[in-house]
C-alpha positions as CSV (number, residue, x, y, z in Angstrom):
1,X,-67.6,162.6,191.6
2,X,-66.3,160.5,188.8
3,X,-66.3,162.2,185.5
4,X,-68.1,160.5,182.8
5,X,-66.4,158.5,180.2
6,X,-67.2,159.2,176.3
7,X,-68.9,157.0,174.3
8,X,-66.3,155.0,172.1
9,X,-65.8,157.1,168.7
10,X,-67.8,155.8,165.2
11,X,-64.1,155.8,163.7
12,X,-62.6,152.7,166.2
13,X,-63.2,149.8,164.1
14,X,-62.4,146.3,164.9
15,X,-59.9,143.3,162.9
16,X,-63.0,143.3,160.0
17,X,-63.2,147.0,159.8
18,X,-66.9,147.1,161.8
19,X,-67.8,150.6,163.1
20,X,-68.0,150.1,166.6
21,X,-69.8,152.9,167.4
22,X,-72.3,152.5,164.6
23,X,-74.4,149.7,166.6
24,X,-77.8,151.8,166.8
25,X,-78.0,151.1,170.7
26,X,-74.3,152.4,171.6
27,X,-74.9,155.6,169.1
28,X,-78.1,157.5,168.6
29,X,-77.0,158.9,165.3
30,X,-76.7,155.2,164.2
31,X,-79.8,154.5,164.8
32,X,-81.5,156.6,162.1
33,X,-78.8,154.8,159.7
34,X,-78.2,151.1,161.2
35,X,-80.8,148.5,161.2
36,X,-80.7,144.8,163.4
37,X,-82.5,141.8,163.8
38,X,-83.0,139.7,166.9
39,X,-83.1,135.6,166.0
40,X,-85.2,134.3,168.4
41,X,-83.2,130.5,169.8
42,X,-83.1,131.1,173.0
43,X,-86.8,130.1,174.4
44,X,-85.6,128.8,178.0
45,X,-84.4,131.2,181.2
46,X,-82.3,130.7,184.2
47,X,-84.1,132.6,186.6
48,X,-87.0,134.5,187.0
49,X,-87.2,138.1,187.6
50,X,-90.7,139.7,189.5
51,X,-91.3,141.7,186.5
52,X,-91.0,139.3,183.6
53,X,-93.4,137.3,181.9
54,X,-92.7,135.9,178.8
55,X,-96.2,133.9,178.3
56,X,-97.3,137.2,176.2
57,X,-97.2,137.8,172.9
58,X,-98.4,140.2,170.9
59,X,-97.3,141.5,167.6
60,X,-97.8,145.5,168.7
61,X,-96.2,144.7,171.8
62,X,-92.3,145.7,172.2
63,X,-90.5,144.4,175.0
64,X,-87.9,142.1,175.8
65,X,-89.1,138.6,176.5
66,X,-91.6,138.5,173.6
67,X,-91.6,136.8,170.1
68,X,-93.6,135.8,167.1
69,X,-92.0,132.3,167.3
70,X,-88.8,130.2,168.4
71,X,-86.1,129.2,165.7
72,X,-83.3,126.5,165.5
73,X,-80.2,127.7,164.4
74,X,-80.6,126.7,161.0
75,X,-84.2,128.1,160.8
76,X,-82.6,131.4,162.5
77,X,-80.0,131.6,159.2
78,X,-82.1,130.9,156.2
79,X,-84.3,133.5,157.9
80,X,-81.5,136.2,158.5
81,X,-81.0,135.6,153.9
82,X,-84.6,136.7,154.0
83,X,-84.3,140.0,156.6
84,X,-81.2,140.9,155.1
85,X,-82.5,140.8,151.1
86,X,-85.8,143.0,152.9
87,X,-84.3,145.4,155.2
88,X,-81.9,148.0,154.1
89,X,-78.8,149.1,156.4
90,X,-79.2,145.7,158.1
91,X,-75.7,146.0,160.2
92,X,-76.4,144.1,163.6
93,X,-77.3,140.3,164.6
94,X,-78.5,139.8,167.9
95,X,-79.5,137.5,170.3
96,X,-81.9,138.6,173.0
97,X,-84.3,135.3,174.2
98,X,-87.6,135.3,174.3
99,X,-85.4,133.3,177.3
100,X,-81.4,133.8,178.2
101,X,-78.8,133.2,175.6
102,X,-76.8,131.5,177.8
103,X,-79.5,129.3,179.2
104,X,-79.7,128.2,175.7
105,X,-76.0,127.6,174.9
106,X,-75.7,125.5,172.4
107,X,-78.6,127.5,170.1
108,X,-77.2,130.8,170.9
109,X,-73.4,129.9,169.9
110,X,-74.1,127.6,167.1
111,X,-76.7,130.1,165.7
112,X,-73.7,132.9,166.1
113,X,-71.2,130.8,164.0
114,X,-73.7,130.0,161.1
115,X,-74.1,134.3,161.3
116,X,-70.4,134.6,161.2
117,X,-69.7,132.0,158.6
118,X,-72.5,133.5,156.1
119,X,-72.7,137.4,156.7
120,X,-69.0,138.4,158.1
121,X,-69.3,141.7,157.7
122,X,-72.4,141.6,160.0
123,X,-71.9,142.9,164.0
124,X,-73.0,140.5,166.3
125,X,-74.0,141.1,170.0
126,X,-76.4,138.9,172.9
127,X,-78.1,140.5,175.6
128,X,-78.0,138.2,178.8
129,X,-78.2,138.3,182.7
130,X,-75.1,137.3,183.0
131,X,-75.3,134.2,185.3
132,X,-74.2,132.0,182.6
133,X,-72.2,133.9,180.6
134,X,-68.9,133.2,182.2
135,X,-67.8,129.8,180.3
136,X,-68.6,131.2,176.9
137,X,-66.6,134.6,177.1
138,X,-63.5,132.9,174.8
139,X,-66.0,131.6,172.4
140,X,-67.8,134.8,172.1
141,X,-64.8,136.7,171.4
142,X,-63.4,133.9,169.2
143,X,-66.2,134.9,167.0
144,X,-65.9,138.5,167.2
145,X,-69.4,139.3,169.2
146,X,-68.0,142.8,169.5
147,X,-71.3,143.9,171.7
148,X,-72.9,142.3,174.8
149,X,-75.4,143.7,176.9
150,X,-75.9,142.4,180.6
151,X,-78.9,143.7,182.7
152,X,-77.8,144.6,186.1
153,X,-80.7,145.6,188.6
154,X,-78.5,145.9,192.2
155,X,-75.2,144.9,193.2
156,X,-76.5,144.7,196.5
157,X,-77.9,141.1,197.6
158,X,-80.5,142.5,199.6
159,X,-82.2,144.3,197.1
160,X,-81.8,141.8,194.7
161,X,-83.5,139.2,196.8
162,X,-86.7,141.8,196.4
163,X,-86.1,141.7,192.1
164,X,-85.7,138.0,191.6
165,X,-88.1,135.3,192.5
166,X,-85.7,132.3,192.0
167,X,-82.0,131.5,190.4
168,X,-81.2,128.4,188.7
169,X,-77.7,127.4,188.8
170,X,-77.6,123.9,187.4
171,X,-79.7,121.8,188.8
172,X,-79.9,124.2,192.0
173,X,-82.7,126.3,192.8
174,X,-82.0,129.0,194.8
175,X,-83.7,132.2,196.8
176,X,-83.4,135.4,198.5
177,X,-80.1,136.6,199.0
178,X,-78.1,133.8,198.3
179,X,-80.2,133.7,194.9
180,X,-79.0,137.3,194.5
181,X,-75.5,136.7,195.7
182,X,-74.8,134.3,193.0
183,X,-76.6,136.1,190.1
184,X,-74.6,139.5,191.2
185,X,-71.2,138.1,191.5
186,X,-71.4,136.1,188.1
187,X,-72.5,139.3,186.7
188,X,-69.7,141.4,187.9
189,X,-67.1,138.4,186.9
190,X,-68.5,138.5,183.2
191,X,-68.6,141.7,182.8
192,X,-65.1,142.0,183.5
193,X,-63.7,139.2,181.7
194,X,-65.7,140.7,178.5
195,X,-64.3,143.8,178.8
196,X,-60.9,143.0,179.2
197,X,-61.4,141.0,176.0
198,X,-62.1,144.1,174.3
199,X,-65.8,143.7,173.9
200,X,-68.4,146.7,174.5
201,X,-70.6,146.1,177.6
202,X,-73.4,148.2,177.9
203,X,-75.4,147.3,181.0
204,X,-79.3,147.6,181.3
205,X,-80.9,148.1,184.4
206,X,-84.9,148.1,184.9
207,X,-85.9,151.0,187.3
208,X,-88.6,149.9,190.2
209,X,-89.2,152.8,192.1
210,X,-89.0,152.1,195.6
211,X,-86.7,149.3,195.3
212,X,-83.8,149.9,193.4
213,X,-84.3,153.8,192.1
214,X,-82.2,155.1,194.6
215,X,-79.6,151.7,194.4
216,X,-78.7,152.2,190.6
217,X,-76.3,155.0,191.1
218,X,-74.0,152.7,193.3
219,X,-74.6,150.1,190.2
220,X,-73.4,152.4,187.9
221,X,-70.3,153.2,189.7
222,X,-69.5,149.6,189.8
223,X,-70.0,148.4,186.8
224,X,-68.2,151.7,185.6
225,X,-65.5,150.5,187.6
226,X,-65.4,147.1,185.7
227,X,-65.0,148.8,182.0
228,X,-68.9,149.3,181.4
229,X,-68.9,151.5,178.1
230,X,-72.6,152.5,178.8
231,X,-76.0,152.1,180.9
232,X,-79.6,152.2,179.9
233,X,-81.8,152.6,182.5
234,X,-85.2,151.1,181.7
235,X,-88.9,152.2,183.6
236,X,-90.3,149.1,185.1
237,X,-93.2,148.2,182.3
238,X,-95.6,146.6,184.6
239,X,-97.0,143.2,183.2
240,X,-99.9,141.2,183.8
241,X,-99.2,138.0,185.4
242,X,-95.8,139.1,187.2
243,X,-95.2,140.1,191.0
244,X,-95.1,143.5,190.0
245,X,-98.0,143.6,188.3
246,X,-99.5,146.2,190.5
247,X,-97.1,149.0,190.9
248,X,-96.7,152.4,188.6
249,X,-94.3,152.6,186.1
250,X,-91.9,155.4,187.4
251,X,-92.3,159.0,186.3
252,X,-90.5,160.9,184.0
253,X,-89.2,163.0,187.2
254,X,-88.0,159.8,189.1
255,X,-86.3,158.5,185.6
256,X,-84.9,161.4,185.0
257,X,-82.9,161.4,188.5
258,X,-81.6,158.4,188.0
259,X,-80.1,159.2,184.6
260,X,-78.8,162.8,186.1
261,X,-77.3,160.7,188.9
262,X,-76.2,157.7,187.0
263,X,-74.7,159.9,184.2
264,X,-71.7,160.6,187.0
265,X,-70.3,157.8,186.2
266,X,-71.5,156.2,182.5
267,X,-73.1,157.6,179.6
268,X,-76.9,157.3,179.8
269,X,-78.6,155.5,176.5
270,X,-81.9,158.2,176.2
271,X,-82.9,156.0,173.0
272,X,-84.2,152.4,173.7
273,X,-87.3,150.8,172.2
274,X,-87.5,148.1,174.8
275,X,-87.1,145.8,171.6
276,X,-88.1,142.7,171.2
277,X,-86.5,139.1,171.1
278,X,-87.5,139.2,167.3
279,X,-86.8,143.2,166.6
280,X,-86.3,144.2,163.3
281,X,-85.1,147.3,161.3
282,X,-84.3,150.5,163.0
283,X,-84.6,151.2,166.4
284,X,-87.7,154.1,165.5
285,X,-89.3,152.5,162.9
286,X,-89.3,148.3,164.1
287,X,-90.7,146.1,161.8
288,X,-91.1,143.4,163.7
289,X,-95.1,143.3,163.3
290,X,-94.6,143.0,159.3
291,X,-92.4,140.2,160.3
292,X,-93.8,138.1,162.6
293,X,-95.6,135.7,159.7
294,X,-92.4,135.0,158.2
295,X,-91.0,134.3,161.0
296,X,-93.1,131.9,161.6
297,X,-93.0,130.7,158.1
298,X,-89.5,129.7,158.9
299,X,-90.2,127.7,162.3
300,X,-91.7,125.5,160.8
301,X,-89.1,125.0,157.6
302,X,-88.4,121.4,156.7
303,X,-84.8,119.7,157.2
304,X,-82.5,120.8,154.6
305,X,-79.5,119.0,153.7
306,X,-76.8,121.8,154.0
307,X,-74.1,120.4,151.0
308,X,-71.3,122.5,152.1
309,X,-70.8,120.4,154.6
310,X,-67.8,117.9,153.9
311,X,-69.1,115.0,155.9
312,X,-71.3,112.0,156.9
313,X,-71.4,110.5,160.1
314,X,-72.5,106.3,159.8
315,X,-73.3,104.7,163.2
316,X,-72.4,101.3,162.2
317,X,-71.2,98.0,164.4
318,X,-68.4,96.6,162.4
319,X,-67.6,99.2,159.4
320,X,-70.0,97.4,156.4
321,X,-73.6,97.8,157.6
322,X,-75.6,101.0,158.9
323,X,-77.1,99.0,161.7
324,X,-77.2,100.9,165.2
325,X,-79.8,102.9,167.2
326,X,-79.0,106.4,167.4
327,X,-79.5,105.8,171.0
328,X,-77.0,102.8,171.3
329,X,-73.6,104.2,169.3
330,X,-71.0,105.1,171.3
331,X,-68.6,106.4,168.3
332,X,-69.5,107.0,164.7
333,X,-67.3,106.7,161.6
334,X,-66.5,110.0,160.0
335,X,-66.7,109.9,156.1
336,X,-65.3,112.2,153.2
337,X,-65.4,111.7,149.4
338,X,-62.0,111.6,147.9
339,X,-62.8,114.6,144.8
340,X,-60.4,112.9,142.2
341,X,-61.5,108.9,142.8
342,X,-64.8,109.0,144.0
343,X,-64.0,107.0,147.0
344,X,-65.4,107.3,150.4
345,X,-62.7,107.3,153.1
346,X,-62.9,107.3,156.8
347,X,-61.5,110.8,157.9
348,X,-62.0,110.3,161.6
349,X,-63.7,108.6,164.5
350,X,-65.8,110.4,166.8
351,X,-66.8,109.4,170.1
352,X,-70.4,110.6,171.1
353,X,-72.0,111.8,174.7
354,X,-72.4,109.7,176.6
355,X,-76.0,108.5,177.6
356,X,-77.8,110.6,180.2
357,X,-78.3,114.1,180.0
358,X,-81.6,114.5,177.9
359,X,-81.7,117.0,175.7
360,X,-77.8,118.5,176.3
361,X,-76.9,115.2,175.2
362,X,-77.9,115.4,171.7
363,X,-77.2,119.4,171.8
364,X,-73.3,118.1,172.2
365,X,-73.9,115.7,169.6
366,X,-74.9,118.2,167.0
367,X,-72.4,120.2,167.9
368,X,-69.4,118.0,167.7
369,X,-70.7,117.2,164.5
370,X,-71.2,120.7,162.7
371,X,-69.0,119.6,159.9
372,X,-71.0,116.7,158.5
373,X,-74.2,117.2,156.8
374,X,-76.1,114.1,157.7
375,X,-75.8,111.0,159.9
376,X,-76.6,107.4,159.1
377,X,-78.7,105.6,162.2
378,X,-80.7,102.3,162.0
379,X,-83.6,104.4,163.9
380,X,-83.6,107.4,166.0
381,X,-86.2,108.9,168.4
382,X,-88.1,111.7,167.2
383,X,-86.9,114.6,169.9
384,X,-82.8,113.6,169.4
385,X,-84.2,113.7,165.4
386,X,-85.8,117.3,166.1
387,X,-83.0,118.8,168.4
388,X,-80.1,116.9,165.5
389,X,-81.9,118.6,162.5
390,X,-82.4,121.6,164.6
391,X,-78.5,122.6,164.4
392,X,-78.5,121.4,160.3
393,X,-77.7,117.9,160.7
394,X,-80.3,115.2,158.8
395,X,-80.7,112.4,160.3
396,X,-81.4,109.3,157.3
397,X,-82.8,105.8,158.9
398,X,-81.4,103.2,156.9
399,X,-80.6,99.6,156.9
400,X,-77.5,98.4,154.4
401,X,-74.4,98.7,152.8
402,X,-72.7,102.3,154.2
403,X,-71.6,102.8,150.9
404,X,-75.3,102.9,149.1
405,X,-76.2,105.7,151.8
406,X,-73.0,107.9,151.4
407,X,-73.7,107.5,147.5
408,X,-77.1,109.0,147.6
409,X,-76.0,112.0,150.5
410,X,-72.7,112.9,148.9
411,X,-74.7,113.0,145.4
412,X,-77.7,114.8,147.0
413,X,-79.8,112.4,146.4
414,X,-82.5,110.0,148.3
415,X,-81.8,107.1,149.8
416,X,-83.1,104.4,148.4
417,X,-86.5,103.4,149.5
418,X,-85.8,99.9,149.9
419,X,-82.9,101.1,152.1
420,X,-84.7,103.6,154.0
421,X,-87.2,102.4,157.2
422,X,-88.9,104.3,160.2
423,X,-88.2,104.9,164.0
424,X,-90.7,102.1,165.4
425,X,-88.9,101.7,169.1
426,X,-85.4,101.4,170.9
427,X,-83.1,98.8,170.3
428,X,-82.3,95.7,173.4
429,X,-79.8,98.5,174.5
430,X,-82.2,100.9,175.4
431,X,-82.1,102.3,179.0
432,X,-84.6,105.2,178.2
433,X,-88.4,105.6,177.5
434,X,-88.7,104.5,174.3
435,X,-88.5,108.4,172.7
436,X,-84.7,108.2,171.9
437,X,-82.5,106.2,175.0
438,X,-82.3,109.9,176.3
């Protein structure tokens, strides 16, 4: 029998001096003492496990998949200002769904560097199934998500074709074992390239008696294996609406067995609160309930122009008018203000997605242009304008002179009204329906 590790020491502190060991699910002394807050961006999932539903919400109800409201990234960071002036001890950010984090990339990350940027001193951990977490392990440890937990139900196909009603990998749907396949050995691969990053993977693993009760001990051991710092083995909470929506939640005998036996190999967590995708405060006392208005005060927050951004993006046909579809640009000029002159200059040239690609497309947009603070269109469909302002980044309709648009934005000021006009249709280049030449 493999002896149990320890957990990691409160002392160990990382490059910006964060207590490791002081995030409230890793340390149940820390959670008297440490508060976090889950921003809800991440509304879409990549597959669909038989005891999940995440149509339900309500505000006494704690468990993962459920939320008060979804919010962009910038919505999720002038809310954060709010939680943080409100709750004392506030030491974690997380991101936990309603959906996957990494079904929801672009949200999750961008929301994750806004946090970074603005509370540094703040620890910042997801919560994921792992399928998708691969591709983002560089960025995550780029921007120092010390914590990530990944729920791990079998690491045997054949009793994770009985968990999981469908895996979506791309544009492939899959079932059964090969469903199961996939999902484990992404798992397995992400949580080994995040550990050997250095970041704390504690692994979460629902307990469905007669399935996988007597399975998780062989998980733990393997995930052990793979640098696992610690396991939290959660009783199935049975949920209207789901495949397992008939069966008993196991007993305190049955969970207690599979802590003894798991606790051979990793550190059992004894202290969840099945939290939310909007938790907030401490672990025993959430708040999320006295929350949930605000939160929803904040998804629907107006466009802000965020001034601290250097830049303006103009999509323009020869350099002197703002005169192209949002849709139809292929490149956009970049422009700064020169502090001493006055003078606009072009810093760069961007190219932009290419068309295709729905809603990703304008997702890549935003984020390839995180540094400028508004863009300059002739029109521009009202989801590309949603998803664009979304990540922080007005969008301004305008027909003109560049130069009388850049003078208003750079001043913060509006645009001129006889400058200004309204989304009516796409442009002759428009291959799309007439919503944004997605």
């Amino acid at each position: 029998m493999k002896k149990a590790i320890p957990l990691l020491p409160s002392a160990r502190v990382n490059a910006e001096g964060f207590a490791l060991g002081n995030h409230p699910c890793y340390n149940f002394a820390g959670s008297h003492r440490h508060a976090r807050v889950h921003l809800p961006v991440a509304p879409r999932c990549n597959l669909q496990c038989n005891y999940c539903n995440r149509k339900f919400d309500c505000v006494n109800e704690s468990r993962p998949g459920v939320s008060s409201g979804v919010l962009t990234p910038a919505q999720a960071l002038a809310y954060l200002e709010e939680v943080a002036e409100r709750v004392p001890h506030l030491a974690v950010v997380g991101i936990a769904g309603p959906g996957d984090p990494f079904a929801n990339p672009y949200e999750t990350l961008e929301t994750l560097r806004l946090v970074r940027q603005r509370f540094p001193e703040m620890m910042l951990c997801v919560a994921s199934n792992g399928l998708q977490v691969g591709p983002h392990v560089e960025e995550l440890v780029r921007l120092n998500v010390t914590h990530v937990t990944l729920t791990i139900n079998a690491v045997d196909p054949s009793i994770g074709a009985l968990i999981y009603a469908w895996v979506r990998d791309g544009g492939r749907p899959l079932k059964g074992e090969e469903a199961a396949l996939l999902l484990i050995e992404r798992q397995l691969e992400a949580l080994k390239r995040l550990t050997a990053a250095g970041v704390l993977v504690k692994v979460n693993s629902i307990v469905i008696p007669g399935i996988n009760d007597r399975h998780l001990p062989e998980v733990a051991a393997r995930v052990r294996e793979l640098g696992a710092t610690l396991m939290n083995a959660i009783p199935l909470c049975p949920i209207a609406g789901t495949r397992f929506a008939h069966m008993s939640e196991p007993s305190a005998l049955v969970m207690a067995r599979v802590r003894l036996q798991c606790g051979a190999f990793l550190p059992q967590m004894s202290h969840c609160a099945r939290c939310r995708a909007d938790a907030v405060g401490l672990l025993g006392k959430d708040q999320s309930a006295e929350f949930s208005e605000t939160l929803k005060q904040y998804a629907q927050m107006p466009m802000i122009l965020d001034t601290s951004r250097p830049y303006v993006a103009v999509a323009t046909q020869e350099g002197m008018l703002v005169n192209l579809h949002l849709g139809e640009a292929r490149e956009v000029l970049i422009y700064s203000r020169e502090p001493s002159s006055g003078e606009y200059e072009i810093a760069d040239v961007r190219n932009l997605p290419p068309p295709g690609g729905g809603d990703e497309r304008w997702k890549s947009l935003a984020s390839s242009l995180r540094d400028c603070r508004a863009i300059l269109v002739s029109a521009c469909g009202p989801r590309p304008r949603k998803i664009l302002e979304g990540f922080g980044l007005a969008v301004i309709e305008m027909e003109g002179l560049i130069e009388e648009g850049l003078e208003a934005l750079f001043n913060g000021e509006e645009v001129a009204p006889p400058l200004r006009r309204r989304f009516t249709g796409c442009g002759a280049g428009c291959s799309g329906d007439g919503n944004g030449c997605s």
